[in-house]
C-alpha positions as CSV (number, residue, x, y, z in Angstrom):
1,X,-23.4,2.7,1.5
2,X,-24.6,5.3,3.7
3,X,-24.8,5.7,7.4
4,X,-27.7,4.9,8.2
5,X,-27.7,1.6,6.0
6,X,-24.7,0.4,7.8
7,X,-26.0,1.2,11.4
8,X,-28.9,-0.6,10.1
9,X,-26.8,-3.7,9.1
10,X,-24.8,-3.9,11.9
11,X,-28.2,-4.5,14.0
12,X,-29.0,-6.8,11.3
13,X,-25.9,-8.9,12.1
14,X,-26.2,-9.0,15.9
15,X,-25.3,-5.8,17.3
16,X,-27.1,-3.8,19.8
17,X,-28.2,-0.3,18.3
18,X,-25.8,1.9,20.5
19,X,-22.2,-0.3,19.7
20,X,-23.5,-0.1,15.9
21,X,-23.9,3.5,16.1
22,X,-19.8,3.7,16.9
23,X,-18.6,1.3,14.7
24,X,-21.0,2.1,11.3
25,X,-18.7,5.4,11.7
26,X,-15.4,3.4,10.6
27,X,-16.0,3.6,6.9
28,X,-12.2,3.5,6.2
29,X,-9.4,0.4,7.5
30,X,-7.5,3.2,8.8
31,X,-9.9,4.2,10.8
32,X,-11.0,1.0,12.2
33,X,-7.5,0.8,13.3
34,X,-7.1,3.9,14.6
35,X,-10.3,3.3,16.6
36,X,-8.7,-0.1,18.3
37,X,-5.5,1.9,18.7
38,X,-7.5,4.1,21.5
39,X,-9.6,1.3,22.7
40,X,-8.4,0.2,26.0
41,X,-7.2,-3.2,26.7
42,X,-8.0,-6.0,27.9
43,X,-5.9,-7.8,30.2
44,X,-7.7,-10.1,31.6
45,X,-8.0,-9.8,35.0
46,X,-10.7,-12.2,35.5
47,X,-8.6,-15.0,33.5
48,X,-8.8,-15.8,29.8
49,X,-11.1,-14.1,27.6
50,X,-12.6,-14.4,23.6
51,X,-15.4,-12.4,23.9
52,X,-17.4,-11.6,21.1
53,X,-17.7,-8.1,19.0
54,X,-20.6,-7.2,21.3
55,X,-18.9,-8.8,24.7
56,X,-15.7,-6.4,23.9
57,X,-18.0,-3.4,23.4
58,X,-19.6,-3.9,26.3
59,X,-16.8,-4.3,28.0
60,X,-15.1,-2.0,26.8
61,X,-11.7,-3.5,26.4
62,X,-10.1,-5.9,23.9
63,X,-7.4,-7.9,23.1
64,X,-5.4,-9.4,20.0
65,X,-8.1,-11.6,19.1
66,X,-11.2,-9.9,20.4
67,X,-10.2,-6.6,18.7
68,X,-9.2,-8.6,15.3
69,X,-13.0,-9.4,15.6
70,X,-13.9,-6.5,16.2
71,X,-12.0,-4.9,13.3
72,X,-13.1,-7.9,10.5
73,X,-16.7,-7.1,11.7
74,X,-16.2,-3.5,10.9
75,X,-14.7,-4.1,7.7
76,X,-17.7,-6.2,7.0
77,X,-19.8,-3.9,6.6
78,X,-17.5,-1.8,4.6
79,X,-17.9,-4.7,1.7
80,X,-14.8,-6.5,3.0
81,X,-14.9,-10.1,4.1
82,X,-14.4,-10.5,7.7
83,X,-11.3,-12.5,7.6
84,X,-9.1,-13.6,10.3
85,X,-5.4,-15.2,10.4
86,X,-3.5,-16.4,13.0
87,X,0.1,-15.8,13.7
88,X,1.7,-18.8,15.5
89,X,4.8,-18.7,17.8
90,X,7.1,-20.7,19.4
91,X,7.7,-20.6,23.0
92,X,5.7,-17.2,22.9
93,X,1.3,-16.0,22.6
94,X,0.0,-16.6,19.0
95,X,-1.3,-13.4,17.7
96,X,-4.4,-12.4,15.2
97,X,-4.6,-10.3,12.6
98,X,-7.8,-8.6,10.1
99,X,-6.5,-8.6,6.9
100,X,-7.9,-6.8,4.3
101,X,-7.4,-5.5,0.3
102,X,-7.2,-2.6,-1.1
103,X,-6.7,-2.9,-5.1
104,X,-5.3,-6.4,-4.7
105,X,-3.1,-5.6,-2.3
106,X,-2.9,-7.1,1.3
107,X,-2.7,-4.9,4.4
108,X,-4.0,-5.8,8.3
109,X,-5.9,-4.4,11.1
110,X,-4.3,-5.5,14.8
111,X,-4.9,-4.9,18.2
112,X,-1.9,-4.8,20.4
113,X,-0.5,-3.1,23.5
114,X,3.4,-2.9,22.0
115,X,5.2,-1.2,19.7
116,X,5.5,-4.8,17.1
117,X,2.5,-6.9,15.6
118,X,0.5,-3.4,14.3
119,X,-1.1,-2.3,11.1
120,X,0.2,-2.7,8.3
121,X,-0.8,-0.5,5.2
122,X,-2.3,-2.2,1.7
123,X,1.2,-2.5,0.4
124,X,1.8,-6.4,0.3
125,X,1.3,-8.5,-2.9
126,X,0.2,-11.9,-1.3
127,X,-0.6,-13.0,2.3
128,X,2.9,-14.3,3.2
129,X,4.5,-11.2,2.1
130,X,2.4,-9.4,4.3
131,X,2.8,-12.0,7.1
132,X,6.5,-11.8,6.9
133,X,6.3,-8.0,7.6
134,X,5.7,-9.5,11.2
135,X,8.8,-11.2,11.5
136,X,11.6,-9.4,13.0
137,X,9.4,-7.7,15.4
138,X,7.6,-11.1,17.0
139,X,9.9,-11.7,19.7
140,X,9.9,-12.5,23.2
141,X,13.2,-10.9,24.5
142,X,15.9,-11.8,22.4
143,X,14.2,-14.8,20.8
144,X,12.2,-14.0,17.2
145,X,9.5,-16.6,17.3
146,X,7.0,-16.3,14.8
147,X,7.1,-19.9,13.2
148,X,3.8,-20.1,10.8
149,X,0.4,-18.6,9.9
150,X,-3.2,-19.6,9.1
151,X,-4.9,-19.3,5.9
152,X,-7.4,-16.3,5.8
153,X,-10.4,-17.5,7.8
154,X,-13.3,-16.4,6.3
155,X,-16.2,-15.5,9.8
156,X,-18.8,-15.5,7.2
157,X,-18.8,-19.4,7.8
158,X,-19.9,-19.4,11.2
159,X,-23.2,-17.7,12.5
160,X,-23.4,-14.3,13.8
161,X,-24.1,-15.6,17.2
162,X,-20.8,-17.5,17.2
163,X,-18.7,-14.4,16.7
164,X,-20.7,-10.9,17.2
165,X,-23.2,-10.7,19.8
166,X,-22.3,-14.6,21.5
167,X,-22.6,-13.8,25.1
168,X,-19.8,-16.1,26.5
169,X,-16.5,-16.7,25.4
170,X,-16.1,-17.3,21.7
171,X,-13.5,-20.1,22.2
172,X,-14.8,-21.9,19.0
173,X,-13.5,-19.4,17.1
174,X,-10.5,-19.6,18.6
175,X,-9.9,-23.0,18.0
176,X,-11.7,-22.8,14.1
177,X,-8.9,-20.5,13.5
178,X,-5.6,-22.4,15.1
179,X,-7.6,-25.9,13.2
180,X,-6.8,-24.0,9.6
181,X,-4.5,-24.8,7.7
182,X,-1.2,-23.2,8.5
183,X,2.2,-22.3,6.7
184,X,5.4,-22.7,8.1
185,X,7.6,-19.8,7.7
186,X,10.5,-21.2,8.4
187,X,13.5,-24.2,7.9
188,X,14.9,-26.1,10.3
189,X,18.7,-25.0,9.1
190,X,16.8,-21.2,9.0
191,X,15.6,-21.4,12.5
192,X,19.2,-22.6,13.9
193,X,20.8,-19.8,11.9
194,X,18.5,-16.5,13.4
195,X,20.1,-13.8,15.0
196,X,19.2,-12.7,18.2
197,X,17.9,-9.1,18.9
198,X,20.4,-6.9,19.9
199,X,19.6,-4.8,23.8
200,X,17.8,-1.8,21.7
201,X,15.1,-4.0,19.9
202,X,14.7,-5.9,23.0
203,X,14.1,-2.6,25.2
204,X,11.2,-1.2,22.8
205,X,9.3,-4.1,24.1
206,X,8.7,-1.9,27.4
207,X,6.9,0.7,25.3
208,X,3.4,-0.4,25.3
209,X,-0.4,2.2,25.0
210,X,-1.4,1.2,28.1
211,X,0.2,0.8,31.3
212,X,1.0,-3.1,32.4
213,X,-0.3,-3.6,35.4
214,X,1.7,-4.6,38.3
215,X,-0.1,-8.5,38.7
216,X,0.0,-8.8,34.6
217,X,3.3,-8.0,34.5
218,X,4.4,-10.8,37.0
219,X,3.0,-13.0,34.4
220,X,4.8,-12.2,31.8
C-alpha cells in the first residue's frame, strides 16, 4: 500500500489529517517502535489517563497503554490486526503490549520509560513464549512480579471512536482488555521458590528516556 493510501485510511479510521500524516510513515514494526521510543511520556500530571490514538497525538505524550494503542493502530494499517495484551502483576502497574507477526512468529511493540518491558523482535513461536521474554525484567525492586497475561485482544471489535479519535479517556478499553481471558504464568510452589534480583538488576531500574520528575517520583 502506498503513502498516500495509508494517509488516506488513517483519516478513514478516525484520525485527523496532520497525526495521519506521521504515523502513515511507520510502514515497518521497527519503526513504529522506534517512533514511541522518542515520543515523550506521559506521566500524568493531571491524574490517570487512557487517552485515545488521537488524544496521545495531540497531546503529545503517552504511556504503556496509550502508546500500545497507538502502535496496534499503526500496525493496522500496515495489514496487521491491531491487537493488544495485557501483562498483569502482582503488588506492581500491569503493563500493555502490541504484539505482532512476522512469518508466524510473535514479536511486540511497547511503550515504556525503563530499561525492562520493551520490544521484542519476531523471534517467538507462540504468545507465551513471547510473554515470558518479560519475566525476569518485570520487577518492582527486588520482587519479579509478572503473574499472568491476556489473550491477544483484537481492537477491531470495538468502534473507532472507542479507541482512535474518542475524546475522553478510553477506560473501556482498559477494562475490555483486563475482562479477557488471562493465563497464569506461574505455580504457587514456583512463586515461593523465585529468586530475588540481586543490587545490579535492581539499579538499572533508575535508567529511564525521560527524566522522572521530582512529584512522580514521590509516587513511586
Amino acid at each position: 500500500m502506498s503513502l498516500s493510501a495509508r494517509i488516506q485510511l488513517a483519516q478513514k479510521r478516525g484520525l485527523t489529517l496532520k497525526h495521519a500524516q506521521v504515523l502513515a510513515k511507520l510502514d515497518t514494526p521497527r519503526k513504529i517502535q522506534d517512533f514511541l521510543a522518542r515520543f515523550p511520556q506521559n506521566f500524568e500530571p493531571q491524574g490517570d489517563t487512557a487517552r485515545s490514538v488521537q488524544g496521545a497525538m495531540d497531546a503529545h505524550c503517552a504511556h504503556c497503554i496509550e502508546g500500545a494503542m497507538i502502535a496496534a493502530f499503526t500496525l493496522w494499517l500496515n495489514g496487521h490486526p491491531p491487537l493488544l495484551i495485557d501483562l498483569c502483576a502482582h503488588r506492581d502497574m500491569d503493563h500493555v503490549i502490541a504484539p505482532f507477526q512476522v512469518n508466524g512468529y510473535w514479536g511486540a511493540i511497547s511503550k515504556t520509560n525503563y530499561v525492562c518491558l520493551r520490544w521484542r523482535d519476531p523471534i517467538y513461536r507462540s504468545v507465551r513464549e513471547l510473554v515470558m521474554s518479560y519475566f525476569h525484567e518485570y520487577a518492582k525492586g527486588p520482587r519479579k512480579t509478572l503473574r499472568s497475561y491476556s489473550r491477544p485482544f483484537n481492537l477491531q471489535r470495538l468502534s473507532p471512536k472507542q479507541w482512535v479519535n474518542h475524546s475522553g479517556n478510553c477506560w473501556e478499553v482498559a477494562e475490555l482488555i483486563t475482562a479477557t481471558r488471562h493465563y497464569p504464568i506461574l505455580t504457587k510452589a514456583q512463586t515461593k521458590n523465585l529468586r530475588p534480583r540481586d543490587p545490579v538488576e535492581v539499579a538499572s531500574d533508575k535508567i529511564t528516556s525521560f527524566p522522572i520528575p521530582a512529584w512522580k517520583r514521590q509516587r513511586l
